[in-house]
N, C-alpha and C positions, 0 to 999 in steps of 0.2 A: 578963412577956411583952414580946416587942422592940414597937418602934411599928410596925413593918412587920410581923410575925405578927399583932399586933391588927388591924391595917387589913385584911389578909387574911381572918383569922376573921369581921370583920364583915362585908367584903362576900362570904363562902359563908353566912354568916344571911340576908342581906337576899336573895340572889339565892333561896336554898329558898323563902323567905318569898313571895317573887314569882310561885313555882312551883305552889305551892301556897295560894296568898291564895284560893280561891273554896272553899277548904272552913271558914273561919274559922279561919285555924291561926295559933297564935304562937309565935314560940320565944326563947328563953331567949338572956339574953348567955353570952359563954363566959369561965370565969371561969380560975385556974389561974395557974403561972407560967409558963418559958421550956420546959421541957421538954412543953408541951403539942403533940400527933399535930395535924398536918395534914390535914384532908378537901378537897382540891383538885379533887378529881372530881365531887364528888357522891353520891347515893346512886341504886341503882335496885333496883327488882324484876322479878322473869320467874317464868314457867314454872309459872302460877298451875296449883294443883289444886284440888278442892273443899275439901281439907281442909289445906294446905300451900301456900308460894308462897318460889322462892330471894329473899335479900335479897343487895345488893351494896351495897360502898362502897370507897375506896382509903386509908389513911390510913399516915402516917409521920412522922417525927421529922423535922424540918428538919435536915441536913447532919449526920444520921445512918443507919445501917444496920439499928439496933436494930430486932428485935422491938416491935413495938405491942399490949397486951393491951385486949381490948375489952369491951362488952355491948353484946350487942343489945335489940333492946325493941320487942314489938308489942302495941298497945292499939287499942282501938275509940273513943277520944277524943284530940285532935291535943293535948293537954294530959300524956296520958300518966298520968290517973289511973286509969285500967281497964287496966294491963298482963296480957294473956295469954296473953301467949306469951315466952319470954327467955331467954338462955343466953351463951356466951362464944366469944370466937373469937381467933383472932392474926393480925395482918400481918408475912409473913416477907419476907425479899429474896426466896425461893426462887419465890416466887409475885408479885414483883412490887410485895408488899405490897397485893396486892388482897385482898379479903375475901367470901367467897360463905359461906352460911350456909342449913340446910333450913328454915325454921321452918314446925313442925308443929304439931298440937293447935288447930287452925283450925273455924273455922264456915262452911259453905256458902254464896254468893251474900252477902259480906259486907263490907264496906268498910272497911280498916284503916289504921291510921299506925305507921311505925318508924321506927328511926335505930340508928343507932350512938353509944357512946361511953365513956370515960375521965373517970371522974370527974366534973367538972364540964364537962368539956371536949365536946360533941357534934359529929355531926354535921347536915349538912343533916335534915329532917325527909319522909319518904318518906309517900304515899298510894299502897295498892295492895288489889287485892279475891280474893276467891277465886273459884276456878269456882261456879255454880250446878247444883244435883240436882234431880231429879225434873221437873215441868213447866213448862216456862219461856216467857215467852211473848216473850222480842226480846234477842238481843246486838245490840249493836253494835262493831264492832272499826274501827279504823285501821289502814289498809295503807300501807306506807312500801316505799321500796326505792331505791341509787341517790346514796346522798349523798358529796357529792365536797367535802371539805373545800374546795380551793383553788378551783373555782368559783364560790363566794357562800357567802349566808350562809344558817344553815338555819331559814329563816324558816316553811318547812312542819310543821317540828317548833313552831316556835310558835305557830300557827293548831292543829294537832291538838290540842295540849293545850289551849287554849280548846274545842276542842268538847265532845257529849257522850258521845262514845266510851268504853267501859268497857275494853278491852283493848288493846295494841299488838302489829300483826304487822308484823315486818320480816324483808322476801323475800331481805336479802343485799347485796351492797357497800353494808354499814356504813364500811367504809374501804377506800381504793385506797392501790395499790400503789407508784405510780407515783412518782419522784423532781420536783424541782423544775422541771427544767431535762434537754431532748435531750442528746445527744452533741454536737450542733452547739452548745450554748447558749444554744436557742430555747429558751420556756416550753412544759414537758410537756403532755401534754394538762389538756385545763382550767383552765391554771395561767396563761392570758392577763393576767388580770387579778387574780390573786393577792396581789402586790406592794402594789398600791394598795389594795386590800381589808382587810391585812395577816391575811392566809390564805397566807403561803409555807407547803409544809410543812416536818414535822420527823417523821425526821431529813432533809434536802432532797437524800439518796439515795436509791434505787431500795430495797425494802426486801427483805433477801435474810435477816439473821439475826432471832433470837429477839429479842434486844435494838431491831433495827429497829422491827419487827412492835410491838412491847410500846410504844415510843415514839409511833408512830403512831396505837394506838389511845386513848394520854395524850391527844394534843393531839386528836382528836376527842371524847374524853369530858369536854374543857375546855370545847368550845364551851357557849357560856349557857345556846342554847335543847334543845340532848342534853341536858345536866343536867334542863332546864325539863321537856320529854316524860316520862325518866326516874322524876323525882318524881312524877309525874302517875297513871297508871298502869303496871302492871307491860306488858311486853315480852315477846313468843312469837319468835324468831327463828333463822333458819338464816343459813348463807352462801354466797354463791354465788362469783364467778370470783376477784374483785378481794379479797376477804380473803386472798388467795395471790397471783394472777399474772392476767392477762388470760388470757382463755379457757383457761381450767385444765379436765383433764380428768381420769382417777385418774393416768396415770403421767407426765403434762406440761404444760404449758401453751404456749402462742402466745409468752409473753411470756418466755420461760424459754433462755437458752442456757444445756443442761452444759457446753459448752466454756468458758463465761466467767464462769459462775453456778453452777458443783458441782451437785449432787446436786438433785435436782427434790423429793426422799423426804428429801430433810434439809430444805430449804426449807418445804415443805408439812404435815410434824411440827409447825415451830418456828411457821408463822401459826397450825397450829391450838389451839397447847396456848398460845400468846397469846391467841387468839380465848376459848377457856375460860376463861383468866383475867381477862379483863375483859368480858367480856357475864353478863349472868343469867341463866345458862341450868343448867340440873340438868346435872352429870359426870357419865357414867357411867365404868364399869370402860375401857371403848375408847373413846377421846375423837373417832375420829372419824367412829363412830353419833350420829349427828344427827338418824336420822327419828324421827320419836316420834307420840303422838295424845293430845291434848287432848280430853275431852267437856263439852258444855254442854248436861250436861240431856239433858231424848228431844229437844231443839231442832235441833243439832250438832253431829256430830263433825269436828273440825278433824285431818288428818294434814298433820303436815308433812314433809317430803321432800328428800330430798338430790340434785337430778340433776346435782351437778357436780363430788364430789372421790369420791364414794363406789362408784362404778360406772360412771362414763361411759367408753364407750370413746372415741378420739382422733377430733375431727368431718375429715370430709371436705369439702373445699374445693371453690367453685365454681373456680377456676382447675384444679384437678384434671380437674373435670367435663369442660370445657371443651379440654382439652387432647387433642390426639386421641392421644396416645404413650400417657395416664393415666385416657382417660374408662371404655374397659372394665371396669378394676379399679377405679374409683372408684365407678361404676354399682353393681358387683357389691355392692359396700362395704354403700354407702347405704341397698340393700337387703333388705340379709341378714336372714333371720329372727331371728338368736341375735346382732343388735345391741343393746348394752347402753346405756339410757341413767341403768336407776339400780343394776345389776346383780342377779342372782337371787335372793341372800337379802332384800335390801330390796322385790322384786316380790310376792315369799313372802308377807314381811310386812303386805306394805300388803295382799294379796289376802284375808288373813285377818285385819285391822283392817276393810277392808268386808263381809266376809261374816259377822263378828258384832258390827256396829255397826246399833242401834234404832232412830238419830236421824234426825229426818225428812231431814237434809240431810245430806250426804260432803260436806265442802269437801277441798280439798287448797292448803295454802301451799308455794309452790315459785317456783324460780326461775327460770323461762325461758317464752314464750309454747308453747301447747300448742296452742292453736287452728290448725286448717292455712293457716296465712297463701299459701298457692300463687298465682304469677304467669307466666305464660306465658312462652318462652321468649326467646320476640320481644321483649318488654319488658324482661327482666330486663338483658338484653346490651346494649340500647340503655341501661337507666336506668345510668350508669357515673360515678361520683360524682367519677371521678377529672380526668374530662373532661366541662369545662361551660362548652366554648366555643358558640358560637349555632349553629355547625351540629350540634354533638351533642345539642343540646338540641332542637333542629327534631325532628331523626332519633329520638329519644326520643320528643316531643311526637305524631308522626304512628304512633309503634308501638301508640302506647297510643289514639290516637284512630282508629286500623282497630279494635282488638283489641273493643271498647266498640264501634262499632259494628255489628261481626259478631254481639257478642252480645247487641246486641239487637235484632237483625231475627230476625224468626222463622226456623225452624230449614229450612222447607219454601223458604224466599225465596233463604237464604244464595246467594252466591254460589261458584262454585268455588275462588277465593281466602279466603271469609269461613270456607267450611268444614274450611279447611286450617288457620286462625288458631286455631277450635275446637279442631279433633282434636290441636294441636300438647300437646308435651311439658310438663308445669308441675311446679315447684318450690318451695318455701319461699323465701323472700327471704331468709330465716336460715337455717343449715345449723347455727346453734350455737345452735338453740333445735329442739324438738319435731320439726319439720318435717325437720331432718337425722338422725332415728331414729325413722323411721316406724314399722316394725315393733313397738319399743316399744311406741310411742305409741297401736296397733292393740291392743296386750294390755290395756292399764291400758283402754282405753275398755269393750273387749269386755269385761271383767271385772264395770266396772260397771253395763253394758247385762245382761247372764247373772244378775245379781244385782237387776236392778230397781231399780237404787239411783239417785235424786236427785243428780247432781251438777255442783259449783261449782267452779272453779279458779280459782286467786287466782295471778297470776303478775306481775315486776317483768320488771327486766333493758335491757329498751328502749330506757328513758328517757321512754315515751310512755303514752298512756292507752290501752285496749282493752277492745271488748265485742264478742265472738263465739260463737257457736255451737261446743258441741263434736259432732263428728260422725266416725265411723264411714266408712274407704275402702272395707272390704266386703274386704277383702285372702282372707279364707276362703269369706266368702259374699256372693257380689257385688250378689247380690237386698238386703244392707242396708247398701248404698252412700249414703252421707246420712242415715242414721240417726242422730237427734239422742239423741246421752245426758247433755247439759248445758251449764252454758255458765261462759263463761271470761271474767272483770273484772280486768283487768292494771292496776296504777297506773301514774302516771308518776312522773318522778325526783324526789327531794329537789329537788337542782341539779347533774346532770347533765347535758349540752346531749343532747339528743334528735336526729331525723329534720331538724329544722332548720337544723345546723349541717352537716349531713352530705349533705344535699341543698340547701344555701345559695344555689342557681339559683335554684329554684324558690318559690312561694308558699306559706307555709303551707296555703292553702285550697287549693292546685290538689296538694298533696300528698296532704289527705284526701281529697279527691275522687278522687284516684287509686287509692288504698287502698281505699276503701267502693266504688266503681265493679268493680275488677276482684276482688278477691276476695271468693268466695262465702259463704264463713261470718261476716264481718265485716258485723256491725250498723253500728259505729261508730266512733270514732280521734277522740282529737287531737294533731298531731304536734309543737306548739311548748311545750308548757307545764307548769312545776312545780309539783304540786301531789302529792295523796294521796288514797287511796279510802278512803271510806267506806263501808262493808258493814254493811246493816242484817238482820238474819235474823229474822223472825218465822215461824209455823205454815205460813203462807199463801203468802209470798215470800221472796224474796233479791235486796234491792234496792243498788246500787251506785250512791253518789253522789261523783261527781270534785270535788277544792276544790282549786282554783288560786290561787298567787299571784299580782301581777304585776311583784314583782320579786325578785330573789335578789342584787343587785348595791347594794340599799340597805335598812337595818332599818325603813326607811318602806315599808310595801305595803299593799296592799289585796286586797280578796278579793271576785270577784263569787259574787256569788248564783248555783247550779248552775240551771241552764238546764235544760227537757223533755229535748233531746238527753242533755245530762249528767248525768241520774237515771235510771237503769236497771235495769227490776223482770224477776226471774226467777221467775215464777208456778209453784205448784206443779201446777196445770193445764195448766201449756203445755203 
């Protein structure tokens, strides 16, 4: 072995070793000559069942193409002398050289170690558990979503694996799309302070083919603390816009020109059968069914959900809205009964995953806020991100502080102007979340109000934290207008900049205030900060606790203690 493979192999030991040091694990030097496989990536697991969990890992010949023949190996001691479960696998170029494997013959509610390897040669050393059966009395899961390599570092990933979380859910943009560097050869989004962080990406173009896509998801599976999670517990995950293209929908996205980008249906194959090959997720026959349902126990059933390559139809634009040549048919659009947001057979599915599901809770992992985020007309055309000189901001400031006062003087008091600010028109602030496919958003509710079903939505996307009310427009029957059928715990980002950089006038605090002020179903927000949910599910409740870092820009951070505000229980008596 050269001195620089050795140094390499030693530091993917010491780093697994790091990942997993609280379960008392040790592992072996790596012995072998020069032809010994490379594990650069790490190892992970997903897509736990009660009885089976996929295993993942990357491995290759240095400045070879060959085939890599492997073993895998699962035991119930970090030592590896209760091996029970094992078998063989290959890394091909065809695949990237990545490695996904089923391992079955498993025991329920059970905590395991694996690895890969050749000979004497291993991989990193993996911790991961299986589902549990029958009565269970508390999962807890980690909610993630939102990580933008060139941003920072993924420091959130390193606090969750210190906690006590048993499973990982991630809601989607595992990896963005987006190149280094604009047209002009400004830094891309995010990508401010990259350089000095040395987080440029790679490849530092825009990612259009398979080979891109495959590169991309390399150097995020490089970072220390993705390895560190990875090892940690196994991973339940979908994807949402940014594993293909900003605001992707089935037949395009925002970010997507055919005239200078080809095919949208070639581009959106190559991220997904990328995405397969490096995340731990079970393939099936059509790789881009993605929704599936996890049970734990009569506790929870987890579905998780695809509302963004699999059936959405193309969102409608507030500039649309707004345009009086485009607002008719834009109006009409928005909504239509037979608006798709995760298409019919996936509505099917899921409507006959809750109608014979036992478990006291329906959660649903998805991508996008579900909660009716609506804001008044008046406000929404004043709050204009693009203009934040002091008179726009005044003329903002006074929309929003009539709107709030109208609505809180009693209803008998208003005045003639207070009652036109009421009766006015409202909308989603997002038209590329929930709120721009209402109709939808009316089925999936009604479905599980008609069913009596318990539930919880777990959504990303934002960049921010969220606790609201799911509730019912009354669209068929207007008598159950506000009709609560659950409620919705959105994380915020890895390190994606949020509400803050996007409204950068304004104050953090005068932002949530404006959010928990004007909109009704929201309990709570915070709109500057990275961090990740924690979702605890006992018999009783469904409580969500926010854990923020306070920095993403240095591996020194800290982490406060979640606050009243920031622990949030959904009782089963509510």
């Amino acid at each position: 072995m050269t001195v620089q493979n050795a140094r390499r192999q030693f530091v993917i030991q010491l780093g697994a070793l790091a990942a997993v040091g609280s379960s008392g694990m040790a592992l072996t030097g790596c012995g072998g000559g020069d032809d010994a496989p490379e594990f650069n990536y790490g190892v992970a697991s997903g897509d736990p069942l009660s009885d089976r969990v996929i295993l993942w890992t990357h491995a290759k010949y240095p400045d070879s193409d060959g085939m890599v023949d492997l073993t895998w190996e699962v035991a119930t001691d970090n030592t590896f002398k209760t091996v029970v479960s094992h078998g063989t696998a290959q890394a091909t170029s065809a695949k990237a050289f990545t490695v996904k494997v089923d391992a079955t013959g498993l025991s329920p509610a059970t905590e395991y170690f694996y690895r890969f390897r050749q000979g004497s040669h291993q991989s990193a050393i993996g911790r991961t558990r299986t589902l549990p059966t029958g009565s269970v009395d508390e999962v807890v899961l980690a909610v993630f979503s939102c990580a933008n390599y060139p941003a920072g570092y993924f420091n959130v990933y390193a606090e969750a694996a210190k906690s006590n979380a048993q499973f990982a859910i991630h809601l989607g943009d595992y990896i963005y799309e987006y190149g280094a560097t604009n047209a002009d050869g400004s830094p891309a989004y995010a990508s401010a302070q990259a350089k000095s962080l040395g987080r440029v990406v790679e490849p530092m173009s825009e990612l259009l083919t398979l080979n891109d896509y495959r590169r991309r998801h390399a150097q995020y599976k490089s970072d220390p603390d993705a390895k560190t999670l990875h090892a940690r517990m196994p991973m339940i995950a979908v994807w949402d816009d940014h594993e293909v293209a900003n605001d992707s929908y089935k037949d395009g996205a925002e970010n997507h020109d055919a005239a200078t980008e080809g095919s949208f249906a070639v581009r959106k194959q190559a991220a997904m059968q990328a995405y397969h090959e490096w995340m731990p997720i079970r393939t099936g026959s059509d790789a881009s069914v993605i929704f599936r349902s996890f049970d734990f126990g009569n506790l929870l059933s987890l579905h998780m959900l695809d509302t963004r390559l699999y059936g959405r139809d193309k969102q409608v634009t507030f500039s649309e809205l707004l345009d009086p040549s485009k607002a008719a048919s834009a109006t009409a659009t928005l909504s239509s009964s037979t608006r798709q947001m995760m298409g019919a057979s996936q509505v099917s599915w899921l409507q006959g995953q809750l109608a014979s599901s036992t478990a006291t809770w329906q959660v649903l992992g998805q991508q996008v806020l579900m909660a009716r985020m609506a804001f008044p007309l008046s406000i929404l055309t004043a709050l204009n991100p693009e203009n934040t000189s002091p008179e726009a901001l005044a003329a903002a400031q006074a929309a929003i502080t009539a709107y709030l006062t109208a609505k809180a003087t009693p209803a008998a008091s208003r005045t003639p102007e207070q009652q036109a600010l009421m009766a006015q028109t409202k909308l989603g602030y997002n038209l590329d979340a929930w709120d721009g496919y209402p109709a939808a958003r009316e089925t999936l509710l009604m479905t599980a109000y008609s069913l009596g079903k318990r539930l919880v939505c777990l959504a990303g996307d934002t960049h921010n934290a969220w606790h609201a009310d799911l509730t019912l427009a009354g669209y068929a029957n207007p008598a159950l207008a506000g009709v609560k059928v659950g409620e919705e715990f959105a994380t915020s980002s890895v390190s994606s900049p949020g509400l803050e950089e996007y409204l950068s006038a304004l104050p953090p605090a005068q932002i949530k205030g404006i959010f928990e002020g004007v909109v009704d179903d929201l309990h709570w927000m915070d709109p500057s900060r990275r961090g990740f949910l924690k979702m605890t599910f006992t018999p009783s409740a469904a409580t969500g606790a926010w854990v923020f870092v306070n920095s993403i820009t240095s591996h020194t951070y800290s982490v406060a203690t979640p606050t009243t505000d920031e622990v949030r229980s959904f009782s089963l008596m509510a």
